[in-house]
C-alpha positions in Angstrom: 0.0 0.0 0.0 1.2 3.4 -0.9 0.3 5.4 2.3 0.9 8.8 0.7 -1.1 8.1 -2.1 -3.8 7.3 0.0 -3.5 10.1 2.4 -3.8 12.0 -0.3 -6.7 10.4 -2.1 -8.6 11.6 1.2 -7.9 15.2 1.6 -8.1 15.8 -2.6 -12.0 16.2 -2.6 -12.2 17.5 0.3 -10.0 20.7 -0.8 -12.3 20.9 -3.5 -14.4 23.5 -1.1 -11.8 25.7 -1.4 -10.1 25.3 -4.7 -10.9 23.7 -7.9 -7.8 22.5 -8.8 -6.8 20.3 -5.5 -3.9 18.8 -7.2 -2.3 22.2 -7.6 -1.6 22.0 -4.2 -1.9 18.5 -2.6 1.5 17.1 -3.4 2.0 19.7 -0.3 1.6 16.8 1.6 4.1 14.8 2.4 6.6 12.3 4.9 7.6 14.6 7.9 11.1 15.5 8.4 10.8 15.1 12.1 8.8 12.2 13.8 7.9 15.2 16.3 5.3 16.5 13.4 4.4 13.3 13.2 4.4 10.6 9.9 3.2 13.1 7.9 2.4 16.8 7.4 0.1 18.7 5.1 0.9 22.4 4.6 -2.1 23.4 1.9 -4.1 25.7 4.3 -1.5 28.7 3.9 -1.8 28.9 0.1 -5.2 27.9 0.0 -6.2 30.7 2.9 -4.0 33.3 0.8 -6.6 33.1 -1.9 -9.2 33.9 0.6 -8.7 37.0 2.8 -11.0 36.2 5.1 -10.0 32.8 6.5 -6.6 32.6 8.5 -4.5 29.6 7.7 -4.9 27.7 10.8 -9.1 28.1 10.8 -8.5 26.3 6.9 -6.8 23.8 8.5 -9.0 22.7 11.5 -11.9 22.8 8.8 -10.1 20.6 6.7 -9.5 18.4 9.9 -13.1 18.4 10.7 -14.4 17.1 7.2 -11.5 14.9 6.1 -11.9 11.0 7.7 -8.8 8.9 8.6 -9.5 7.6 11.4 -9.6 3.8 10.7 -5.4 3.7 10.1 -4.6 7.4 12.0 -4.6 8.8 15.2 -6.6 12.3 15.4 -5.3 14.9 13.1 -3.0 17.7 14.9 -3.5 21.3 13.9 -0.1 23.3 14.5 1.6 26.9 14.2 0.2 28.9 11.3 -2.0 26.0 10.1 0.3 22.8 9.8 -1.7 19.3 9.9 0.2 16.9 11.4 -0.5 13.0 10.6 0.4 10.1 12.7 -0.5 6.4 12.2 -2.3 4.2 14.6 0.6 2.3 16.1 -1.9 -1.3 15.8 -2.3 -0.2 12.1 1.4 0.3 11.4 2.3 -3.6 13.0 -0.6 -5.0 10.8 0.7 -2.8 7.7 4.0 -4.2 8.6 3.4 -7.4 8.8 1.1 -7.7 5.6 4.6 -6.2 3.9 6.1 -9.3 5.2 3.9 -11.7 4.0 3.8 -9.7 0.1 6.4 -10.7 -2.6 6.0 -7.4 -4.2 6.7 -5.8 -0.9 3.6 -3.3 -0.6 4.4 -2.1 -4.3 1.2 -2.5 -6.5 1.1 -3.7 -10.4 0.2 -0.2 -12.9 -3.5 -0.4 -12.9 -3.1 0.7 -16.6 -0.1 -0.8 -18.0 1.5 0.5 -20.5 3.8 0.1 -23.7 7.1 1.6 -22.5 9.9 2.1 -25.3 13.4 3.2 -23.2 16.1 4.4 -25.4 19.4 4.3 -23.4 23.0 3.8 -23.8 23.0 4.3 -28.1 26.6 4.6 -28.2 28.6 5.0 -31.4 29.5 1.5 -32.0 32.9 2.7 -34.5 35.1 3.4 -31.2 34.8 2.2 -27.2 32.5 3.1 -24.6 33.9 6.0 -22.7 32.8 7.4 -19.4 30.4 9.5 -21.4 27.9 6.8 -21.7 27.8 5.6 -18.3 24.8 7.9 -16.9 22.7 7.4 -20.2 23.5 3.6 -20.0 22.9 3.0 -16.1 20.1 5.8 -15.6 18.3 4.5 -18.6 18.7 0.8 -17.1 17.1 1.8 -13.8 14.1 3.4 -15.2 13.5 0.1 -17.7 14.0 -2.1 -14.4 11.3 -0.1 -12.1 8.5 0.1 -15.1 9.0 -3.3 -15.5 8.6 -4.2 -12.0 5.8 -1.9 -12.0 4.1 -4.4 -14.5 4.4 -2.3 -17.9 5.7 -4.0 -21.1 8.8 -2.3 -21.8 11.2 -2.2 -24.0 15.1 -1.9 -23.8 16.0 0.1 -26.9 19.8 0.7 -27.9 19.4 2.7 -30.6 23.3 2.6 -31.7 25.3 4.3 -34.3 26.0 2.4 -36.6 26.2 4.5 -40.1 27.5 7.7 -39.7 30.3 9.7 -40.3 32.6 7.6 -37.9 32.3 4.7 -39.8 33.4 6.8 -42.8 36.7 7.7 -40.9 37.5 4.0 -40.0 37.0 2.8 -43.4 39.3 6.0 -44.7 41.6 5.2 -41.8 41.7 1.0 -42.9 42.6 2.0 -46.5 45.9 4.3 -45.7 46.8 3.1 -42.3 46.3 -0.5 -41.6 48.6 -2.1 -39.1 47.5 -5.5 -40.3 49.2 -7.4 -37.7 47.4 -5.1 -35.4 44.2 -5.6 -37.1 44.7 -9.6 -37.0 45.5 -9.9 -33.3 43.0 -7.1 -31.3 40.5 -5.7 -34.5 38.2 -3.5 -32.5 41.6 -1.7 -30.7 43.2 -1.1 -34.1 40.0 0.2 -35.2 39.7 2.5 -32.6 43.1 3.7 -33.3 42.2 4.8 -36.9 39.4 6.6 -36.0 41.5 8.4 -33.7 44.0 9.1 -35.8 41.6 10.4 -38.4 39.9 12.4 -36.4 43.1 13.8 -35.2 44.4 14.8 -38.2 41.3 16.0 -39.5 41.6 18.6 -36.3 45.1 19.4 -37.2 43.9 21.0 -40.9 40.6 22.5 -38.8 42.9 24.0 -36.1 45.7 25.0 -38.9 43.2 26.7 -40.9 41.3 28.7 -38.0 44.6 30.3 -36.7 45.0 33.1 -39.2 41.1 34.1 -39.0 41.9 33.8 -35.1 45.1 35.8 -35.0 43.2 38.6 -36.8 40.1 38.4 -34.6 42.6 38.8 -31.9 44.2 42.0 -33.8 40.8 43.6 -34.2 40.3 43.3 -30.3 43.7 44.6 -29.5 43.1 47.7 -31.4 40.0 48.5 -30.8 40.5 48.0 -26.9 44.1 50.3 -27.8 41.5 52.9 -29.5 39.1 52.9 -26.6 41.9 53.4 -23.9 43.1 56.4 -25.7 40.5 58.1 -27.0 37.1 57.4 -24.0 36.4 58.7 -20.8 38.3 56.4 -18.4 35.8 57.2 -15.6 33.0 56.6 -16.8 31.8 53.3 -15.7 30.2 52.1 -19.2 33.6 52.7 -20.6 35.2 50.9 -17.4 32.6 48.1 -18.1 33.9 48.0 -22.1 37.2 48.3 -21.2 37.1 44.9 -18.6 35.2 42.5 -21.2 37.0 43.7 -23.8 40.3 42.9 -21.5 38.7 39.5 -20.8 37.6 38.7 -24.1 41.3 39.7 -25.3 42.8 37.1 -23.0 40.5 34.1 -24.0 41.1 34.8 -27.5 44.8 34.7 -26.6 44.6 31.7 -24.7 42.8 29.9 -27.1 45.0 30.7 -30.1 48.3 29.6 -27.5 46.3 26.3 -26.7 45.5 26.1 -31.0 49.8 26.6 -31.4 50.5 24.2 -29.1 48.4 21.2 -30.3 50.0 21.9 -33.6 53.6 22.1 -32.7 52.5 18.6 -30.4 51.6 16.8 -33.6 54.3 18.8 -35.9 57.0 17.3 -33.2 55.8 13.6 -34.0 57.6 12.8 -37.4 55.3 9.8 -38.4 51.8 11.9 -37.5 53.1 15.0 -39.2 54.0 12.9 -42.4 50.7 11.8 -42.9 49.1 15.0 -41.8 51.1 16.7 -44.9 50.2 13.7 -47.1 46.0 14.2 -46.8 45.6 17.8 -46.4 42.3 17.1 -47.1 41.5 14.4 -45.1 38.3 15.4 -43.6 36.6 15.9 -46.7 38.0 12.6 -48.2 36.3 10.6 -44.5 33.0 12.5 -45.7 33.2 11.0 -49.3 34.0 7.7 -47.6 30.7 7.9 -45.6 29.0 9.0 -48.9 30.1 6.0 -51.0 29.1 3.9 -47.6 25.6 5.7 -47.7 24.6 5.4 -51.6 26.0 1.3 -51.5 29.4 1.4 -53.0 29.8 -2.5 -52.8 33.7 -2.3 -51.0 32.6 0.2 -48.3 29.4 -2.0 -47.5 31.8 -5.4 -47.9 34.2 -3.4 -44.9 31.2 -2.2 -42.8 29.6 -5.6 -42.6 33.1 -7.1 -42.0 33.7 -4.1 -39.3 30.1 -4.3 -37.4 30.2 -7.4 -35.7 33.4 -6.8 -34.0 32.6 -3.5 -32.5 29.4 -4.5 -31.4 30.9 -8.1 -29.5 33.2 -5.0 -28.2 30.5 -3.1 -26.6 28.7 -6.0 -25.7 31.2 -7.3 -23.6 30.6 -4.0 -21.7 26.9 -4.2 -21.0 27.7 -8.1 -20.0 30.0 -6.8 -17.3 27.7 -4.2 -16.1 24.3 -6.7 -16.3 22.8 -4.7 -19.1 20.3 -6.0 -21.2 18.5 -4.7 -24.0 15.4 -6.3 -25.7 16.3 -5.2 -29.2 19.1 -3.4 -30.4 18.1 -0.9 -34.0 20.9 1.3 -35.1 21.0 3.9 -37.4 21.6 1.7 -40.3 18.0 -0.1 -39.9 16.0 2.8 -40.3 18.5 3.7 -43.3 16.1 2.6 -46.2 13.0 4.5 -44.4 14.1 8.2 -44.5 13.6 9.0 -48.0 9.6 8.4 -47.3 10.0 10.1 -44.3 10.8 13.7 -45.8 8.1 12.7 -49.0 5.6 12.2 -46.1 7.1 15.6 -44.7 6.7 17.3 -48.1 3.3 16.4 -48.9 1.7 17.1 -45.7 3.2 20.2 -46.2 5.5 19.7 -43.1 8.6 20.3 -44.8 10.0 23.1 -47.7 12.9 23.9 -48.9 15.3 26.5 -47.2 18.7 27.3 -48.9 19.1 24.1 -50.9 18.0 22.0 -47.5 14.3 20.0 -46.9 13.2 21.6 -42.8 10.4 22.0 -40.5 9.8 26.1 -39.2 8.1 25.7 -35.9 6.1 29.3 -34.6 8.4 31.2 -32.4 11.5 28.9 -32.7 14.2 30.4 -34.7 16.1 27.4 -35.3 15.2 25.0 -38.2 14.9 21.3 -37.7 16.5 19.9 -40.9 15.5 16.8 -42.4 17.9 16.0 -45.4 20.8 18.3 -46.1 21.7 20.7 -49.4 24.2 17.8 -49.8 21.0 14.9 -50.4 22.5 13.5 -47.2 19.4 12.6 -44.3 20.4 13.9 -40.7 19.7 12.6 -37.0 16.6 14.4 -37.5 15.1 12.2 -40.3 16.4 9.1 -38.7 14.7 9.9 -35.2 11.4 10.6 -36.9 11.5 7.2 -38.7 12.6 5.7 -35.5 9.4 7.3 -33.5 7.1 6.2 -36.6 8.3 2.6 -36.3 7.7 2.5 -32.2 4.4 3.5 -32.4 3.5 2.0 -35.5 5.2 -1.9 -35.4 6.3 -1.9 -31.7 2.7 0.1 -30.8 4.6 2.3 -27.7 2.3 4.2 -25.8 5.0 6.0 -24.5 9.0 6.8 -25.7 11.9 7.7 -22.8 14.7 9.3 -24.1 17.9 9.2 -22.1 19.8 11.9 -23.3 22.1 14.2 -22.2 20.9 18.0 -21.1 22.8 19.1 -24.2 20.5 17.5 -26.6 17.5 19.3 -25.3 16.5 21.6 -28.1 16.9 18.7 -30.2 14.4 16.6 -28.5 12.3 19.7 -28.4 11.6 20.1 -32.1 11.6 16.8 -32.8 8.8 15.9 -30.3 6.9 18.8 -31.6 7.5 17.7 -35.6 5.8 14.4 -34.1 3.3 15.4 -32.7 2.3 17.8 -36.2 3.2 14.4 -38.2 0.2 12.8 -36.7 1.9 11.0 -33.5 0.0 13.1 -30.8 -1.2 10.6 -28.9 2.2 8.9 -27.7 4.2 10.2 -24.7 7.5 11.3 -25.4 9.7 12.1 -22.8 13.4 13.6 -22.8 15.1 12.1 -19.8 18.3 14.4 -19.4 21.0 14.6 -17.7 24.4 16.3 -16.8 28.2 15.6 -17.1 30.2 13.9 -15.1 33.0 16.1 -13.7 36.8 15.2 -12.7 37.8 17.0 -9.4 38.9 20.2 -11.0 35.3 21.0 -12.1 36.0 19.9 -15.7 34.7 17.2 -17.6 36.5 13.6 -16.1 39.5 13.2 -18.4 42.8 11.0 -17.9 45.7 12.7 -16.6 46.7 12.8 -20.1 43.4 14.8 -21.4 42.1 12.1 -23.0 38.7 10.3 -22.6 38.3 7.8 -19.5 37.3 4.7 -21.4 34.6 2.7 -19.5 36.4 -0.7 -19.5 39.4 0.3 -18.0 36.9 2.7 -15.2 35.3 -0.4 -14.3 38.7 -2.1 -14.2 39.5 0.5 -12.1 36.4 0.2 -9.4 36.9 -3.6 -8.9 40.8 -3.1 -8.1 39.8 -0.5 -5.7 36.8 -2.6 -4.4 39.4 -5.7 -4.2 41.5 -3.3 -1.6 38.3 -2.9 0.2 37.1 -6.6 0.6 40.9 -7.8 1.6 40.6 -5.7 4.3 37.8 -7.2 5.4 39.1 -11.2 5.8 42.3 -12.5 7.8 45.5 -13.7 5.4 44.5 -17.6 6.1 40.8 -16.9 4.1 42.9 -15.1 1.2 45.6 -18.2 0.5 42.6 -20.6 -0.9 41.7 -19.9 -4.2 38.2 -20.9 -3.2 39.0 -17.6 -0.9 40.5 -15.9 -3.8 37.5 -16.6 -6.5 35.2 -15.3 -3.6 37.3 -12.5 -3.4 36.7 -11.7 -6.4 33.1 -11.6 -7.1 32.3 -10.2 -4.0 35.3 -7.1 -5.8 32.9 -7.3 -8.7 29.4 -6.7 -7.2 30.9 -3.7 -4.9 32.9 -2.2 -7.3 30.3 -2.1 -10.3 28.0 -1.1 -7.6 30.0 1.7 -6.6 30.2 3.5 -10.3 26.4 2.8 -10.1 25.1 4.1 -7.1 27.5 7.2 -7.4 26.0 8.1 -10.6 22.2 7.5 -9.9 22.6 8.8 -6.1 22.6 11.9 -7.9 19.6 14.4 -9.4 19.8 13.2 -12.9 19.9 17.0 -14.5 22.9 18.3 -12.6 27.0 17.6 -13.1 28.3 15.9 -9.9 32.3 15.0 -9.5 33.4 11.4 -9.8 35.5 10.2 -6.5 36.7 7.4 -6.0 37.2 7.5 -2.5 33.5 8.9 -1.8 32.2 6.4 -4.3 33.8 3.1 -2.4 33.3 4.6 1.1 31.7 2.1 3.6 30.0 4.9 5.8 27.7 7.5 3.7 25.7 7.5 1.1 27.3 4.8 -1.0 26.3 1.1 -2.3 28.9 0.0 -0.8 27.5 1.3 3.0 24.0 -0.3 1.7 25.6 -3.3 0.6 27.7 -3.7 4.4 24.3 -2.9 5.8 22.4 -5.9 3.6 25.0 -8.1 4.6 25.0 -7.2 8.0 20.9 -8.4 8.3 21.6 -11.2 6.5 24.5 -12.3 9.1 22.0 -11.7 12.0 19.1 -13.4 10.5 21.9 -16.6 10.2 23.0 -16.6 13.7 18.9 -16.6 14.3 19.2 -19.8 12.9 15.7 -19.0 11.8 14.7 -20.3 7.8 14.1 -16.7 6.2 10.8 -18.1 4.5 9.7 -19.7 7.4 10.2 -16.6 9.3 8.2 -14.8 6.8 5.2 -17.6 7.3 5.6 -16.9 11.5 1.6 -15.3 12.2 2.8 -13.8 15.6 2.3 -9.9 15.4 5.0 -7.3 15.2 5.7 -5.5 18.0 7.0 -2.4 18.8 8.7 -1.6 21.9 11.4 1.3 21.1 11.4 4.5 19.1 13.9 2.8 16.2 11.8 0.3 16.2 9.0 2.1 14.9 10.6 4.8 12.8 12.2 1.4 10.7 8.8 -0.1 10.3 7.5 3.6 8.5 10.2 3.7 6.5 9.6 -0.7 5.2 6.1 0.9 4.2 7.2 3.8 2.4 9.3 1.7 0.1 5.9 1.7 -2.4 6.3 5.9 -2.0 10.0 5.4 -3.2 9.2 3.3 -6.3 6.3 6.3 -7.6 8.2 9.2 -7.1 11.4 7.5 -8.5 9.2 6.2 -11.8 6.9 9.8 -11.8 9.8 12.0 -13.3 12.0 9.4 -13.9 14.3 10.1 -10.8 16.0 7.5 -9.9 17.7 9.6 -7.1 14.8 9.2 -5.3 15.1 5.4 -4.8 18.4 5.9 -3.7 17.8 8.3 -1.1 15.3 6.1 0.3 17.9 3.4 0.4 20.0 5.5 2.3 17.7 6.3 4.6 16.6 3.1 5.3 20.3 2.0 5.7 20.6 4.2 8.2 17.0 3.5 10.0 18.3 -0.1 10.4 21.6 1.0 11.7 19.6 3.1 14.7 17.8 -0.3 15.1 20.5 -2.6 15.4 22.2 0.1 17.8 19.4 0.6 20.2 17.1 -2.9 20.2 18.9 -6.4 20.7 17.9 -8.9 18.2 19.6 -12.7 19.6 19.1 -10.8 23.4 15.8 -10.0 23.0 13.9 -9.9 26.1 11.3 -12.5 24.7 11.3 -15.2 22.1 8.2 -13.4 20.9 10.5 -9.9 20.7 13.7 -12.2 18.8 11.2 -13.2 16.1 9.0 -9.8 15.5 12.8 -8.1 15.3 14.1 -10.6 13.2 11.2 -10.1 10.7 11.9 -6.3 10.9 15.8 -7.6 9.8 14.4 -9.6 6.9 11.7 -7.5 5.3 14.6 -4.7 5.7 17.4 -7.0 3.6 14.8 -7.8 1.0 14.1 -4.0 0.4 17.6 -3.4 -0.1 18.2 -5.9 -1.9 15.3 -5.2 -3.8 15.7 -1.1 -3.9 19.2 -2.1 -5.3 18.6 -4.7 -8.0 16.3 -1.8 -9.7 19.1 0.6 -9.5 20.8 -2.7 -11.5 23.0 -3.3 -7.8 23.9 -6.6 -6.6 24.1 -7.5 -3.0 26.2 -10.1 -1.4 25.4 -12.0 1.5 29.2 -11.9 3.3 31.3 -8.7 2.9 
């Protein structure tokens, strides 16, 4: 049972008296911060009394007391200070509540009453080079919301929409014609591919960078003068001028800074004989990867023959990822599938008189957006734009999606904007389309998380990363005798495993998906604070005193003696078992799943109080021992379950 969600279904009509639109102001209800308020605390009555001069907050409130009925699961409502309502649950409500959560597999969570056809899109690397740390929150925050709707009873569907066709393939296949390392090739493919898309790309930024330094260096002399004309000539006390003077200083320096950064990369690759070669031999490289991508796109038989060759291997690449992080996808539909579709898509555009041409290009104007959203290029060549249309048409159509999650990046925002609004004018108004963004992750000076080097984190050798650390962590844990067995060993590593994946996890999702948060290592693998790990200990840790109950979980679960409650920590663990159905709707509601892991935390650290200040194997009664050990139980299968949404394993021994 949801208990806010049924709190609130009780006071909605009632506020109807004094507002027409109750839900404007009802999720003002909500879990007290302090048990002194009690449970739960409504704080409606001030804006509601705003609206009417003549009532005072606190007279709203008692009125809403008087009319509203809770009394079979609460104790009498408590009007306080300006017009707070304080909520509090019958204690012999809360045991029965309690122990029905015991005896539920779903743990108090209902099935959707409506379920739905849920497409999530998540992860959609492109497939040409390895996953970097960029993909990690798409990949795991996408994975979180596809495991709670499913749990939730909706038919979803794990979409990796991956890039397979674009211009990065163009630049491996450019990159295997002039710079094979064959033995390279023969022994690790995917790495060597990944090395000649690098190395196109960088030398495809040397010509870019070469050829935007004189346009640069005369930007730069425009600034100098003119701030050289406005130092001499303007009223230095005037603050305006002042104002002009300081930008124009600022602006100066970035230019300068950004030409000296522009030098440098050049005199880097200049200084390497072998890179500098080949820079001089393909001047113009970039437009010669562009042709390579065109010949791929119109079917040029040898460029197919090395794609097809190519695919497999990088996908078995990423794949060997999203085995070691327990990701699964129900279908995977790259770019190249919905390939043959696009050139119906802008037709369809055209002659619903979506689309027109604009400067040689086929786009979509939008009423009060500036910005274009361009469906095939002056070139002939079909953008993301095209493809993501065809990819919504084919959801709803063949897959029949009632709704589509997007998890993107914040940066793609205006993107998703236009394109949800083309949709919706192409005739697909009636599915839900939701972007699910979200921020960067940061290194600890504040910019995105590089190597020391400057180059991307790659996500393999991150995860290699967290399970050394996590290793460090668990050896700490067991005496040298356990570690000499490799029974001891093999142990040692799983257990590694499940703490270090969850660590990268938890650290990410922990977090309000929109903002940047900075990756530590130290704070992610922590065993006190918010981290899996602490959740983890604290799962193990039940588990251990369930075992020395020597007590059969299941049979414990079957045992009809009531719950009691006989200390403070008691009762504040057995609210927060119940509100574990509260978690799971406002972690699905926005997609959040921050939410979940917040009330993770907090029931960590409930249990903790619990195991501090009431004896489980010392319990004053048999009758205390078994209600208690319940209370242990229905807490580990919480976590464990809280955390296996999140895509967490637990262990039983730490």
């Amino acid at each position: 049972m949801n208990i806010l969600a049924e709190l609130r279904s009780r006071f909605e009509p009632v506020l109807t008296e004094w507002t027409d639109d109750p839900s404007s102001v009802i999720e003002m209800l909500k879990a007290s911060q302090d048990a002194k308020f009690g449970d739960y605390q409504a704080n409606f009555a001030m804006p509601l009394a705003a609206r009417i001069p003549e009532l005072k907050p606190r007279d709203l409130a008692t009125q809403i007391v008087e009319k509203v009925d809770l009394s079979d699961f609460c104790e009498p409502l408590e009007v306080a200070g300006p017009g707070f309502i304080n909520i509090k649950l019958k204690q012999d409500w809360l045991n029965t509540q309690t122990q029905n959560l015991v005896a539920d597999e779903r743990l108090g969570v209902a099935a959707a009453e409506a379920p739905q056809k849920v497409v999530v899109d998540f992860s959609a690397p492109n497939v040409a080079k390895p996953m970097h740390v960029g993909h990690l929150r798409s990949t795991v925050i996408g994975d979180a919301n596809y495991r709670v709707l499913k749990f939730l009873g909706h038919d979803v569907v794990g979409d990796n929409h991956i890039g397979d066709w674009g211009t990065q393939f163009g630049m491996i296949i450019f990159g295997y014609k002039h710079f094979l390392n064959e033995a390279a090739f023969e022994e690790a493919p995917v790495t060597e591919l990944a090395r000649l898309y690098r190395l196109v790309n960088q030398l495809s930024d040397y010509h870019a960078t070469k050829n935007a330094i004189p346009k640069k260096e005369e930007d730069i002399k425009q600034q100098a003068e003119k701030l050289q004309s406005l130092e001499s000539s303007a009223d230095l006390t005037d603050k305006k001028i002042q104002k002009q003077i300081k930008k124009l200083k600022a602006d100066l320096g970035e230019s300068q800074a950004e030409l000296t950064s522009q030098q440098e990369s050049l005199t880097e690759l200049e200084a390497n004989e072998d890179l500098h070669s080949k820079a001089v031999a393909f001047p113009e490289i970039a437009r010669l990867a562009r042709e390579e991508t065109a010949r791929l796109h119109s079917g040029d038989a040898e460029n197919i023959e090395l794609w097809e060759r190519f695919l497999p291997q990088c996908l078995d690449a990423i794949q060997t990822v999203y085995d070691r992080l327990n990701i699964h996808f129900d279908m995977t539909l790259g770019e190249s599938f919905y390939q043959p579709l696009l050139a119906d898509v802008v037709a369809d555009l055209k002659e619903k008189g979506l689309a027109k041409e604009s400067q040689g290009a086929i786009c979509v104007f939008m009423l009060g957006i500036e910005a274009p959203f361009i469906v095939q290029k002056q070139d002939g060549a079909f953008t993301y734009a095209t493809t993501d249309l065809a990819t919504i048409k084919y959801r709803v159509e063949t897959l029949k999606a009632d709704a589509i999650l997007y998890v993107v990046d914040t940066r793609q925002s205006e993107h998703f904007k236009l394109l949800f609004e083309t949709a919706r004018r192409w005739g697909f108004d009636k599915v839900q389309m939701r972007h699910v963004n979200f921020g960067t992750i940061l290194g600890e000076d504040g910019r995105p998380f590089k190597t020391r080097s400057g180059d991307t984190v790659g996500l393999e050798s991150l995860l290699d990363e967290a399970i050394a650390e996590a290793g460090k962590i668990v050896a700490s844990n067991i005496g040298d005798d356990e570690q000499e067995t490799a029974q001891s060993q093999e142990k040692l590593a799983q257990v590694a495993e499940i703490i270090g994946l969850g660590g990268i996890k938890y650290a990410d999702l922990k977090h309000n998906r929109e903002s940047d948060y900075v990756f530590s290592w130290e704070k992610m693998l922590a065993k006190n604070g918010d981290t899996a790990t602490y959740m983890q200990y604290a799962y193990a840790r039940v588990c251990g005193i369930v075992r020395k109950g020597g007590v059969d979980r299941q049979t414990l679960r079957n045992l009809s003696a009531p719950l009691l409650m006989t200390n403070p920590a008691e009762r504040a663990l057995m609210l927060q078992l119940n509100r574990f159905p509260e978690a799971i709707a406002g972690a699905i509601e926005e997609s959040r799943p921050n939410l979940l892991a917040e009330y993770l935390y907090r029931t960590a650290d409930l249990f903790t109080a619990f195991y501090e200040n009431c004896p489980v194997q010392k319990a004053e009664s048999d009758e205390l021992r078994n209600s208690r050990l319940k209370l242990c139980d229905l807490t580990a299968r919480i976590l464990e379950k809280g955390l296996g949404l999140m895509g967490i394993r637990t262990v039983d021994q730490m």
